[in-house]
C-alpha positions in Angstrom: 71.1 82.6 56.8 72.0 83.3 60.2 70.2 85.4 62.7 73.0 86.6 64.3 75.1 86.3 67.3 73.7 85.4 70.8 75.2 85.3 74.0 76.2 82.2 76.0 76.8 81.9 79.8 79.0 79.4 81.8 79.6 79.0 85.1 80.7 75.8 87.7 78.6 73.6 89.1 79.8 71.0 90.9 83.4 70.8 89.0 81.1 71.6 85.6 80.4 74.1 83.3 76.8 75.0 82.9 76.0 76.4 79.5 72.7 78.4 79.4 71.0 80.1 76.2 71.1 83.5 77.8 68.1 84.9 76.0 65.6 82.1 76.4 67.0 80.6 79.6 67.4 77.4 78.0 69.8 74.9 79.4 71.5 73.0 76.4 74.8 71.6 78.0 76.8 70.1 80.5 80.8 70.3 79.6 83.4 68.7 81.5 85.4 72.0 81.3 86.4 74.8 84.2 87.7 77.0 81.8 84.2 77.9 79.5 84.3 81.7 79.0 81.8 84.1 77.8 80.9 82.4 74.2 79.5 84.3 71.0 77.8 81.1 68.6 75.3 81.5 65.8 71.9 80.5 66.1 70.6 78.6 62.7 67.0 79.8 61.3 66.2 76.1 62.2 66.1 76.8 66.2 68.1 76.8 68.9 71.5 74.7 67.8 74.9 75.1 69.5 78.1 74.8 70.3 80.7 75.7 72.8 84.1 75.6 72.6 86.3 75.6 75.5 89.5 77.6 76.7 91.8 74.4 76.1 90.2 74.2 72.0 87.9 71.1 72.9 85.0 71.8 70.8 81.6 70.6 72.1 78.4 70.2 69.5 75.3 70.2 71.5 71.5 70.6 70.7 69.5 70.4 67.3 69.6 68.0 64.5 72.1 70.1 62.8 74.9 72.4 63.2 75.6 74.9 60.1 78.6 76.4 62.1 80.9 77.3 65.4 82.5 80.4 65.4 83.8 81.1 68.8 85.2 83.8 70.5 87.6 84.5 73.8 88.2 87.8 75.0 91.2 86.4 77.4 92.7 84.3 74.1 96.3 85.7 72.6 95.3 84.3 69.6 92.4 82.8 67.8 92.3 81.1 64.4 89.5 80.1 62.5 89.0 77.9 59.6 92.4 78.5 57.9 93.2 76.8 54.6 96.9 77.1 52.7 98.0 75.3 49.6 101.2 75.3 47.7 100.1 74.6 43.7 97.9 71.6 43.7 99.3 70.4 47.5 96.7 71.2 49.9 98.5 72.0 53.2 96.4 72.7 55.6 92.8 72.7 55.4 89.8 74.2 57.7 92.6 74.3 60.9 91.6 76.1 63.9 93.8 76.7 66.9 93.5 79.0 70.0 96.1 80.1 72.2 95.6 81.3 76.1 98.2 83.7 77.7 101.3 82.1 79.4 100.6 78.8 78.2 102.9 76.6 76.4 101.8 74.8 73.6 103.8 71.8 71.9 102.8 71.1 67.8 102.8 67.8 66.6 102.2 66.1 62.9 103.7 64.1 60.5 106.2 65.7 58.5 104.2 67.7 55.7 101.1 68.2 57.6 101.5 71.8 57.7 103.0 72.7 60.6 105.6 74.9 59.6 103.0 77.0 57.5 100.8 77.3 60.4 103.5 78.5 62.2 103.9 81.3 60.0 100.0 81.8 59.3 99.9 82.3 62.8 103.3 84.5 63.0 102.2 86.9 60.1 104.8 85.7 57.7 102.4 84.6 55.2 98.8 84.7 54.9 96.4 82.0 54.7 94.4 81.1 51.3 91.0 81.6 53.4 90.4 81.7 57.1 90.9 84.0 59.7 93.4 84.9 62.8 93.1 87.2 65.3 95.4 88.6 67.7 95.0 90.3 71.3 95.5 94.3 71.1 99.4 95.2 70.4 100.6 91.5 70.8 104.4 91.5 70.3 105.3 88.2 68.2 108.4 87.0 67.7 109.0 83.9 65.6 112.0 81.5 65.4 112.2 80.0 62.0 114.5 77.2 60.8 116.7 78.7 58.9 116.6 82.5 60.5 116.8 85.3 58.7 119.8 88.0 60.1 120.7 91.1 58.9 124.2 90.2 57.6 126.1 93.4 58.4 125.3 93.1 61.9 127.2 90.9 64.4 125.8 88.5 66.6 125.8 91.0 69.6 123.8 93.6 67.6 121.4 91.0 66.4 120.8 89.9 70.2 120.6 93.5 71.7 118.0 94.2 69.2 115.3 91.4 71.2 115.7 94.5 74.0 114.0 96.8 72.0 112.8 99.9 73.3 115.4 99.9 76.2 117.9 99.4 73.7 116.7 102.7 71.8 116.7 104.4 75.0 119.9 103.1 75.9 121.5 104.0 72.7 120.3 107.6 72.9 121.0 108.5 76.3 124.7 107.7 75.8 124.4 110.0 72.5 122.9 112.6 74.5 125.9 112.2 77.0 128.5 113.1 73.6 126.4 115.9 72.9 126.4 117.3 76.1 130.2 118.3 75.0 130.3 121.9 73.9 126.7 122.6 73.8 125.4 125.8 74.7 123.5 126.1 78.1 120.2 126.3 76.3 120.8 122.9 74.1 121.7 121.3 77.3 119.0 121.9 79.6 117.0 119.9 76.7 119.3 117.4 76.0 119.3 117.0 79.7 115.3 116.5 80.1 115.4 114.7 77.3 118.2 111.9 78.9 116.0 112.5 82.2 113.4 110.7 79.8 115.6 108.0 78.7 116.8 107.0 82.6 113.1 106.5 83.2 112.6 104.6 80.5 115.8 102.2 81.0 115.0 101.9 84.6 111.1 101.2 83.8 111.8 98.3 81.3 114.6 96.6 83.6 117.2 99.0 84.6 120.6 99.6 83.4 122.3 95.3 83.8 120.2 94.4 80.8 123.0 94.5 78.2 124.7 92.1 81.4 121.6 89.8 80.6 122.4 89.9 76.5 126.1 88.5 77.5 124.8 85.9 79.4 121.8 84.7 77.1 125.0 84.5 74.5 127.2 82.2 77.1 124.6 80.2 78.0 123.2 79.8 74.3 126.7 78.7 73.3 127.5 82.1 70.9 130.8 82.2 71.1 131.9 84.4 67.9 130.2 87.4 69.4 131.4 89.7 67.2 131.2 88.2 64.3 129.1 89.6 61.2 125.8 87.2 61.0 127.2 86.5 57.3 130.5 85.0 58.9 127.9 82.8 61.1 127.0 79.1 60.0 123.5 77.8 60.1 124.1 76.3 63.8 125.3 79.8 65.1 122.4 81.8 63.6 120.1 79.8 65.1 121.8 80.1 68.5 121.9 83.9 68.0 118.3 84.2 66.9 117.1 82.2 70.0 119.3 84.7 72.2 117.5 87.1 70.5 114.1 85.7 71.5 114.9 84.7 74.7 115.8 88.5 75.7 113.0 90.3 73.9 110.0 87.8 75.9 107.7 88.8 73.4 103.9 88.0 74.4 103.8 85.3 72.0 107.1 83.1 71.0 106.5 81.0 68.1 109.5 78.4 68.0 109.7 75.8 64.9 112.5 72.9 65.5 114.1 75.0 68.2 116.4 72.1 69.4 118.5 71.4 65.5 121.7 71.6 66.0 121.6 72.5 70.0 123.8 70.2 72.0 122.5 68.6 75.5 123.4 71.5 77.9 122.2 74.2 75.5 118.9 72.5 75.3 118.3 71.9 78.9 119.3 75.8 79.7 116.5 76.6 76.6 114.2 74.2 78.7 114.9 76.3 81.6 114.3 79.3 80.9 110.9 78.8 78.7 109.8 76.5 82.0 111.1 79.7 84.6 111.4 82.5 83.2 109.8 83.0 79.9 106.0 84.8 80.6 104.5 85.0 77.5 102.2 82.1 75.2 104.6 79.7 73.6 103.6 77.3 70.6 106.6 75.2 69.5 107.2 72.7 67.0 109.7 69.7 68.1 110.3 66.0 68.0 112.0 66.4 71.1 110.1 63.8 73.2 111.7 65.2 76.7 111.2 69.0 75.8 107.6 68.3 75.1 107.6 66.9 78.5 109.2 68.9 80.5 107.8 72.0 78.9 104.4 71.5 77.1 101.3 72.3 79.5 99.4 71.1 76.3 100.2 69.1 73.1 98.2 69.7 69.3 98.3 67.6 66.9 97.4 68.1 63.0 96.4 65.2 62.2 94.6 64.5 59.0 94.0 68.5 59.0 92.4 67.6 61.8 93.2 69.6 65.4 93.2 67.7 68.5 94.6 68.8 71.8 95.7 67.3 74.6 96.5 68.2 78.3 99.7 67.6 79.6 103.1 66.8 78.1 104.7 63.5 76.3 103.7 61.1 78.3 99.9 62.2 78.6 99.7 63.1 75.3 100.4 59.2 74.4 97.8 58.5 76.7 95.3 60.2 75.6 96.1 59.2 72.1 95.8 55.7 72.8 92.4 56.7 74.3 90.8 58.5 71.2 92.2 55.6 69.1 90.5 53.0 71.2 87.6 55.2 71.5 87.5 55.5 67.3 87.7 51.5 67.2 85.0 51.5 69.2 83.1 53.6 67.0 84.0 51.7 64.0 83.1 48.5 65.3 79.5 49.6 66.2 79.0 51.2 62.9 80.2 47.7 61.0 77.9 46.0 63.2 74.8 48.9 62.6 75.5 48.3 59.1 75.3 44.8 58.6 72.3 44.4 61.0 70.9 46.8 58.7 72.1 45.4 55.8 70.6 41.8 56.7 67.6 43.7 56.9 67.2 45.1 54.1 68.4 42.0 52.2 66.0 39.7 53.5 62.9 42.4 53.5 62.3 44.0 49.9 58.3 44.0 50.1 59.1 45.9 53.3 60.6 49.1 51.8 57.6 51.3 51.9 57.5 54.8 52.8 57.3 54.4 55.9 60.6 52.7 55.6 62.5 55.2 53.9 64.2 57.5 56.5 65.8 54.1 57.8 67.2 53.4 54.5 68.4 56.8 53.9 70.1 56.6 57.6 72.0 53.3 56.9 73.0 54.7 53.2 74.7 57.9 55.9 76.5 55.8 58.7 77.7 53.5 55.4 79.0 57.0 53.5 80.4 57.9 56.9 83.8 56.0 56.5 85.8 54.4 59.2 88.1 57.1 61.7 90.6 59.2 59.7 94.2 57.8 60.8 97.2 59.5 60.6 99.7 58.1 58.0 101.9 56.3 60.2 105.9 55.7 58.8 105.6 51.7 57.6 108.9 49.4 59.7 111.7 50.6 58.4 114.2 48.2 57.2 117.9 47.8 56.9 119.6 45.6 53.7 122.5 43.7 56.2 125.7 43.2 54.5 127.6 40.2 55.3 129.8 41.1 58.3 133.1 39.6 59.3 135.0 39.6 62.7 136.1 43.2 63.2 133.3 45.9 62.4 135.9 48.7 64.1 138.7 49.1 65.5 140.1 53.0 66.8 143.4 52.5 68.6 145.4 55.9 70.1 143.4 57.8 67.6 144.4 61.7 67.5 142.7 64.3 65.0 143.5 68.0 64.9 141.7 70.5 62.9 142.7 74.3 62.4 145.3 73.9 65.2 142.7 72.6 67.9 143.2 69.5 69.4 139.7 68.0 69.0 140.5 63.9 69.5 144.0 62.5 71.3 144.3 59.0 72.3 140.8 57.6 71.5 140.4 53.6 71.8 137.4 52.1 70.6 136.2 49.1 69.5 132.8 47.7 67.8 131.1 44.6 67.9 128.6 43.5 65.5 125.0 44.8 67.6 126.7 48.0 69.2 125.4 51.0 68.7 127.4 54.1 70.2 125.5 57.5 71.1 127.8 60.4 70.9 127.6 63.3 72.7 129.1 66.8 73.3 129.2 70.4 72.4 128.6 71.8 68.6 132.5 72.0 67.4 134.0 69.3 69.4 134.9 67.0 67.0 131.8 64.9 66.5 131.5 65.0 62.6 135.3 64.9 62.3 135.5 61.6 63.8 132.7 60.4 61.0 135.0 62.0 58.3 138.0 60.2 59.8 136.2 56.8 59.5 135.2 57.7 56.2 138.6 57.9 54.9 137.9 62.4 54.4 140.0 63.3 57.6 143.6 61.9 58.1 144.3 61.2 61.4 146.9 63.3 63.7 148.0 59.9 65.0 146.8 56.5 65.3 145.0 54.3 63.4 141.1 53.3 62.4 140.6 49.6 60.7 137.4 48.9 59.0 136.5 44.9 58.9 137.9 44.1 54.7 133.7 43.4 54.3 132.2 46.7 55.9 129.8 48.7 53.5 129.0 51.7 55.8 125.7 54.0 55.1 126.2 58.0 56.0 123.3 59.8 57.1 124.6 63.3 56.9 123.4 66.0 58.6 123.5 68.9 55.4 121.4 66.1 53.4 124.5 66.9 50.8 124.1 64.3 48.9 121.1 64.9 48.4 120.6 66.6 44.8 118.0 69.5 45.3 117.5 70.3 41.4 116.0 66.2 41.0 112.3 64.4 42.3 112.2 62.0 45.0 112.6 59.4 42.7 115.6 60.1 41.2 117.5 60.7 44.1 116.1 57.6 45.9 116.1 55.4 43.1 117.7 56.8 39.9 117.7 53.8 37.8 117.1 50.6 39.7 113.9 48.5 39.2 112.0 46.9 42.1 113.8 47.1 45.8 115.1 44.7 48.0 114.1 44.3 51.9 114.8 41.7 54.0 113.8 38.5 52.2 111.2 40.1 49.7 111.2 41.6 46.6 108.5 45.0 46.4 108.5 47.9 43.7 110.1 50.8 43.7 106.7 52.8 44.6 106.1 50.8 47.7 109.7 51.3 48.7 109.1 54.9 48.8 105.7 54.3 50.1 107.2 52.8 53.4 108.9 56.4 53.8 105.4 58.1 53.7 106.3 59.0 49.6 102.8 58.0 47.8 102.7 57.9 44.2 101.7 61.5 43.8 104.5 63.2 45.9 107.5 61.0 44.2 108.2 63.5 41.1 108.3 66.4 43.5 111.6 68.3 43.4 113.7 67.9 46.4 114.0 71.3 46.5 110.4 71.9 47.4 109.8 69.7 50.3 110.0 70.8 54.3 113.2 70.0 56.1 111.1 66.6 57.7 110.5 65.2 54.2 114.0 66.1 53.1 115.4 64.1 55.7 113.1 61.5 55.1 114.2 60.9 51.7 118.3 61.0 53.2 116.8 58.2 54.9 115.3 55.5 52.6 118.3 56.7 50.1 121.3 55.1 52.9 119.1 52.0 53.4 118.4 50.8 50.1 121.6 49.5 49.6 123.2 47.2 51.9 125.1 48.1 54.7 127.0 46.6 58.2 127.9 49.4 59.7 125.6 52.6 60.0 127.2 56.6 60.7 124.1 58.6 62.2 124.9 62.1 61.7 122.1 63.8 63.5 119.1 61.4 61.9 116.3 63.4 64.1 117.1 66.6 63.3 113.6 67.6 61.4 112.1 63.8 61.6 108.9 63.6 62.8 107.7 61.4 66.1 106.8 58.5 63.5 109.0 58.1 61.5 111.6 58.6 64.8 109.9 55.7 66.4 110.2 53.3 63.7 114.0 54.7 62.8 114.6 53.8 66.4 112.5 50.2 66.1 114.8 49.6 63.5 118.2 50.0 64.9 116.6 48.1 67.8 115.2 45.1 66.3 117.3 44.2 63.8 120.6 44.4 66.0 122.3 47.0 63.6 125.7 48.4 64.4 125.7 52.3 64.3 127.6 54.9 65.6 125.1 58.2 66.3 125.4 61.9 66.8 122.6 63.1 68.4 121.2 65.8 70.9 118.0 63.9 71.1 118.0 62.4 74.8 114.8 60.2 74.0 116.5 58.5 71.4 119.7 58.3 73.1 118.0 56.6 76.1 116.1 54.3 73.6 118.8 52.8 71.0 122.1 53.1 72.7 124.2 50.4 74.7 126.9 53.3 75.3 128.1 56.5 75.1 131.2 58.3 73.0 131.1 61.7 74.9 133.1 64.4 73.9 134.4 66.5 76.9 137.0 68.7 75.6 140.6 69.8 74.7 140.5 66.3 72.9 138.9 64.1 75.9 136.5 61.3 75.1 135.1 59.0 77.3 133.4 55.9 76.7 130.1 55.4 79.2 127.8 52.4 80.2 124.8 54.5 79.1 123.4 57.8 78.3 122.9 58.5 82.0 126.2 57.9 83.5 127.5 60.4 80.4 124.9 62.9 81.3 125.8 62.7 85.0 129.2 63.6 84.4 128.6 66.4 82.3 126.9 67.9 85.0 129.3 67.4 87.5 132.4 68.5 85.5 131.2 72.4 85.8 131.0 72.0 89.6 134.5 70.4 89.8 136.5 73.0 87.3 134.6 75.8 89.4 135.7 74.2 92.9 139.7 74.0 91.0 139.4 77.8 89.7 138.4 78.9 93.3 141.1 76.3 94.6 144.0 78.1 93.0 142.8 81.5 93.1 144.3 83.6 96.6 142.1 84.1 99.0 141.7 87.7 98.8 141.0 87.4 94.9 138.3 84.4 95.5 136.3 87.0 97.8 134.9 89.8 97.3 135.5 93.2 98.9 131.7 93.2 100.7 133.4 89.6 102.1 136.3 90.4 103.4 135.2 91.4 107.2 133.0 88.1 107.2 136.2 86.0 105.7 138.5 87.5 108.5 136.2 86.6 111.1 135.9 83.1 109.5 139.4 82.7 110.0 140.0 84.4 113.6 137.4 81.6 114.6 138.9 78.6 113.0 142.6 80.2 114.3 141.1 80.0 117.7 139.6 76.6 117.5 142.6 75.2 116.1 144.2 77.3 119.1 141.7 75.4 121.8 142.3 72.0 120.0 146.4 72.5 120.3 145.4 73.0 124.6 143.0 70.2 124.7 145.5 67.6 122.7 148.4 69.2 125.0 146.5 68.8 128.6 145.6 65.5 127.1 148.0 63.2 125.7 145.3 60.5 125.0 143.5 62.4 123.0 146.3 63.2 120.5 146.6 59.7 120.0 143.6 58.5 117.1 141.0 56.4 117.4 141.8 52.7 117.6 139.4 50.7 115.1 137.0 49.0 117.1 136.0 44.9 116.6 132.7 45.7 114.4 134.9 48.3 112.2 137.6 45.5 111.9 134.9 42.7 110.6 133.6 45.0 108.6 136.7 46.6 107.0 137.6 42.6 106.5 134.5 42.2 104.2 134.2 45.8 102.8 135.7 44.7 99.5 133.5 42.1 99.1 130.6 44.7 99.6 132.1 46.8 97.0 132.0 44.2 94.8 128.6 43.4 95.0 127.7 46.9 95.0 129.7 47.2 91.6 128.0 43.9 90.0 124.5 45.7 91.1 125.3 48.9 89.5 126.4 47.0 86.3 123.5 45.0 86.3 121.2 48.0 86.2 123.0 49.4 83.4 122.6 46.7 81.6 119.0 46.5 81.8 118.6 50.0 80.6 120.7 49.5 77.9 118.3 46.4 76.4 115.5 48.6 78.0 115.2 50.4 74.3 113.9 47.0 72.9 110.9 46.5 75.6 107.8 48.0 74.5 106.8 49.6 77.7 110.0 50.1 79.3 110.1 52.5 82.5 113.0 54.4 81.4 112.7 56.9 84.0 112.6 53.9 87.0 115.3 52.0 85.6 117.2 55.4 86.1 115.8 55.8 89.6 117.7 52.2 90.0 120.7 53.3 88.7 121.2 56.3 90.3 120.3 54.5 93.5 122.8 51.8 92.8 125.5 54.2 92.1 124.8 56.3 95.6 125.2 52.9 97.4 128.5 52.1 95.8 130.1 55.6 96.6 128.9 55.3 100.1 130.8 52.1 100.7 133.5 52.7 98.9 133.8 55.9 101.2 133.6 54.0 104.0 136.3 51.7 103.0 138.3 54.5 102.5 137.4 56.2 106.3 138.1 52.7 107.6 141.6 52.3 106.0 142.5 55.7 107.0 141.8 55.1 110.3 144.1 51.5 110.5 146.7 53.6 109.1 146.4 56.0 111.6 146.8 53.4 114.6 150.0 51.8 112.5 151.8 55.0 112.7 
């Protein structure tokens, strides 16, 4: 029985929030917290007990013996949810979850795979409802919500779809150019209405953006990679949908974007362009669910985790989230070792004392009988080391000499050398369509090669991880497709069952009869997983293995690989895992290109210089009138009178003077030091190699500064151009006092 609702003041003092009982004028909290808004909490029929929660979801618990409830409340929130509870059958999903979310800030969602993520995603989204609980949303709040597998209308084409994120403008659009077919033949009364009523459709086009926003769907589309634009939504494969519906998104800046795996099947530039605009342009509250370690860095003001349908936030991105994590779990051991040692002090106690147990006694026996009931800290179900069945491997793994594949007439591979040593493990990289998978089919014997040849060692046994999970049978359990009818599982040196097999996957006894067809994209993959490396293998084909997986079961995938010096070839967009398991790069640059790099880095460097080189070429070649346009023409002839007349000046000087048409002798220091330039460029070679080295072992050194082993690198690499740039000023200038 409650006695209602009463109202709770904050304000600073001295960088704190001051919570006072406003009807009493009680002081019953200090909170580390700058954020505290007006807060509505029950008051129990016991006295004055309660609680504030905080703009950033930290709750706070703080006066009375007990607390029957929080219920809080923040008139500045997007969207607050209370208490929610889902289950699917007899699978509890999520249970008592609460989450609020401020405006303009961006959210990141973590759990294991399973935990409920997804579904609070769509609990909070609208597209379904919760068992019990509650959500509420700010006053006309425009959602939109980007699902996994997104749901087009199929007679549209991807150019409808993504004009449709403009909304009203496009309505307004749409009818002012019908009212301009109209105006055709009507009589003069029709067309002084049809003329207010376009009059009304300019002011709305101008009031939500003005008349270049169809220019902005075109280049959402270009820069999301949509490249069948006109192409029905049921001619579109899974990858294209999704690039459509995040176009779609993108372009409608809703109020709240709710974005589940939004980086599957995105490559590298794609991903980075959706970084940029949810970091600069996007305005509205974003929650997203990702495993992509640098996205939640680079764009997550604040990370959630479920964790044990528990909520806990945290402040900051990747890095601060792991942090803080490691703080709480220190924190819990903490906790758990003082109640251990509580308990058996107590424990002794009562042991040793039984004549001692009178009433007065009691209420410390009923305390110890409550910290021992307690329990230790919940703790997330962590992904057991993963393991990897090494078949016997001879002295060629691979060999790819003056390998060509073509596919539908498109040149997608032509002249590709590669060879494998036993520990190598190649990251591959490039746009969706450039030939990635084919390459895996050609190894696997599906794909016949254009020209050239690929020879497997006679004793490779290669495990596929495929990226449809299509072999994968959706209709059978876990078991079955794992491990149909074998008995107890080898691993490594040791023999375990079958259960615990599945058990190191995060499969416990009760989830292993579940259809495959039920489980979330996460668990699906999961099972691809410990299916490929129950049988042994030498040579592993990674065909996007993080698409779904969560942070977990990534790390110890990526442990793996690591540890054990397995050979794998891997597609992937994930840059974190990249920078962690790969010794070099296979990237895929187009019209049949492919380039073999040191490291992820040097591969990701190039790609962004290749843009800025094709555009310096296409302005090259172009006339000079067409490179310019007409606003530029009066600037570019004035350009050129100038540099006519100081060429003009510089032909009078060199004829007045017939030393100074004469270059520049190379002086004593220049000719020591063009004598030991190469020398320097050697070093300066050695150094860069050196660097790239150590951040490709960096992936096996628990605690490894990726991001100042880069710094190196790219240092490195800036010294080596700028000598061999001054080797090349130096030589120009010998030449010039030879001729």
């Amino acid at each position: 029985m409650r006695l209602g609702e009463a109202d709770f003041v904050a304000e600073e003092v001295k960088g704190r929030a001051e919570v006072t009982y406003a009807n009493h004028g009680v002081q019953v909290a200090y909170l580390d917290c700058v954020q505290l808004q007006r807060i509505h909490c029950p008051i129990s029929t016991s006295g004055c007990y309660c609680a504030a929660r905080a703009a950033d979801s930290h709750a706070f618990a703080i006066l009375g013996k007990h607390l029957e409830l929080i219920i809080y409340s923040n008139l500045m929130s997007v969207l607050i949810a209370e208490d929610l509870h889902r289950s699917f059958g007899a699978q509890v999903v999520l249970e008592g979850v609460s989450i609020l979310l401020q405006p303009g800030e961006r959210v990141g969602l973590l759990g294991i795979n399973g935990s409920g993520k997804s579904t609070l995603a769509k609990i909070l989204a609208g597209e379904i409802l919760p068992d019990s609980g509650e959500v509420r949303r700010a006053k006309n709040l425009r959602i939109s919500y980007f699902a996994q597998e997104p749901n087009l209308d199929p007679q549209k084409s991807g150019r409808e779809v993504v004009a449709e994120g403009l909304g009203p403008w496009k309505a307004a659009y749409e009818r002012h150019e019908s009212i301009s077919a109209e105006l055709t033949g009507a009589s003069e009364e029709a067309m002084q209405a049809l003329l207010a009523e376009q009059q009304e459709c300019v002011g709305t086009i101008e009031r939500l953006g003005g008349w270049e926003r169809m220019h902005q769907v075109e280049r959402c589309m270009e820069h999301m990679g949509v490249t069948r634009r006109d192409a029905l939504c049921s001619e579109l494969s899974g990858g294209e949908k999704r690039r459509v519906a995040l176009a779609r998104l993108l372009v409608s800046q809703p109020d709240l974007a709710i974005l589940d795996e939004p980086t599957n099947h995105l490559d590298v530039e794609t991903i980075r362009y959706l970084e940029e605009e949810l970091v600069n342009n996007f305005k509205g509250a974003l929650l997203f669910i990702t495993h992509d370690r640098y996205m939640l860095d680079r764009v997550a003001q604040r990370i959630v985790e479920i964790d044990r349908n528990e909520i806990y936030s945290y402040k900051g991105g990747w890095d601060a989230y792991l942090e803080a994590k490691a703080e709480r779990a220190a924190h819990d051991a903490r906790t758990e070792t003082n109640r251990q040692n509580f308990l058996r002090t107590e424990l002794e106690w009562l042991s040793r004392s039984p004549q001692a147990r009178t009433t007065k006694q009691k209420a410390r026996i009923k305390r110890v009988e409550g910290v021992r009931d307690q329990g230790g800290p919940k703790t997330n179900q962590a992904a057991s080391k993963l393991s990897i069945r090494e078949a016997r491997t001879g002295r060629t793994i691979i060999e790819i000499k003056g390998l060509g594949l073509e596919l539908g007439g498109k040149t997608l591979i032509e002249n590709l050398d590669l060879f494998l040593a036993k520990g190598d493990r190649v990251g591959v990289l490039g746009r969706n369509g450039a030939g990635k998978t084919s390459l895996f089919r050609a190894i696997l014997g599906q794909l016949e090669p254009t020209k050239g040849s690929i020879t497997l060692g006679e004793t490779m046994r290669v495990g596929y991880f495929e990226q449809a999970r299509a072999n994968l049978n959706p209709e059978e359990s876990i078991f079955e497709n794992v491990i149909g009818n074998r008995g107890d599982v080898q691993v490594g040196n040791e023999r375990i069952t079958n259960y615990a097999y599945l058990g190191r996957f995060q499969f416990d006894r009760k989830r292993v009869r579940d259809k495959v067809k039920l489980l979330s994209g996460g668990e699906r993959a999961r099972v691809a997983l410990a299916k490929m490396l129950i049988d042994p293998v030498n040579l592993l084909l990674l065909d996007e293995p993080t698409n779904d997986l969560d942070v977990v079961t990534l790390s110890s995938l990526e442990d793996m690989l690591v540890s054990t010096g397995a050979t794998a070839i891997v597609i992937t967009h994930d840059r974190y895992f990249l920078d962690r398991i790969a010794t070099s790069i296979l990237a895929f640059e187009g019209e049949g290109k492919v380039t073999r790099y040191a490291s992820a880095y040097q591969a990701l460097e190039a790609a962004k210089r290749r843009p800025k080189e094709e555009g310096k070429s296409s302005a090259a070649a172009k006339p000079p009138a067409a490179a310019k346009p007409a606003a530029k023409e009066s600037a570019a002839k004035e350009s050129a009178a100038k540099e006519s007349a100081a060429k003009e000046s510089a032909a009078k000087e060199s004829a007045a003077s017939p030393t100074a048409a004469r270059p520049a002798k190379l002086t004593y220091a220049e000719r020591i030091e063009l004598e030991g330039i190469l020398d320097r460029i050697s070093d300066c070679e050695t150094k860069v190699e050196g660097v790239e080295a150590e951040l490709a072992n960096a992936g096996s050194q628990a605690g490894a500064d990726f991001a100042e082993i880069g710094r190196r690198l790219h240092a490195a690499q800036a010294e080596l151009e700028a000598v061999v740039e001054r080797w090349e000023l130096l030589e120009a200038k010998q030449a010039g006092n030879s001729l």
